[in-house]
N, C-alpha and C positions, 0 to 999 in steps of 0.2 A: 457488402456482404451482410446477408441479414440471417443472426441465428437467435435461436433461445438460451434466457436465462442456463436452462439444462444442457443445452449445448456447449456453450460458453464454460462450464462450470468443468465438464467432463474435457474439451478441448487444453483448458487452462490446469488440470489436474488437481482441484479446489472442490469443495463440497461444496453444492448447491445449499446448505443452510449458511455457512461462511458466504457466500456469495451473496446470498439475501439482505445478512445483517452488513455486510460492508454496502451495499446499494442502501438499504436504510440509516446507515451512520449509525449502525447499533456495534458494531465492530469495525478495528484498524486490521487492514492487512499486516502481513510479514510483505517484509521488502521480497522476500523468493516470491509470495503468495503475488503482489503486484507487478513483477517482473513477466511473471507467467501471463497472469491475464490481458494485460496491456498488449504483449508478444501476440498474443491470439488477436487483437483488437486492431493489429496494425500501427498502434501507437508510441508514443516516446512518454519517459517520465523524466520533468525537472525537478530534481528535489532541492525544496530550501531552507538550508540553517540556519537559526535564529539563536542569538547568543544565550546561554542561560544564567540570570545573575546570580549570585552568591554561593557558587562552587568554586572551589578551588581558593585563588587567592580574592583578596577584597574586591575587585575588581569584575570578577568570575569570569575571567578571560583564559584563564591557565586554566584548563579543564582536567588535565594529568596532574 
């Protein structure tokens, strides 16, 4: 299926300037905002976490 950015935009319920800046890496989606778009696209998303050190305990394993 071949649509335009504008289509895409309106399809996925996202504003075509959010649309733009996420294709340029000038903005992150909302996990809704990528849900959406993907869903229009056909596609799947893996998401993956990455530890983040020094929250929580010394370790920054305990995140709560």
């Amino acid at each position: 299926m071949r649509i335009t950015q504008e289509q895409l935009a309106e399809m996925a319920q996202v504003g075509i300037n959010t649309l733009y800046k996420i294709e340029k890496g000038e903005a992150n989606p909302t996990l809704s905002s990528l849900e959406k778009i993907v869903d229009v696209l056909g596609l799947k998303v893996t998401l993956r976490v990455k530890e983040i050190s020094g929250i929580g305990n010394e370790t920054g394993k305990n995140l709560l």
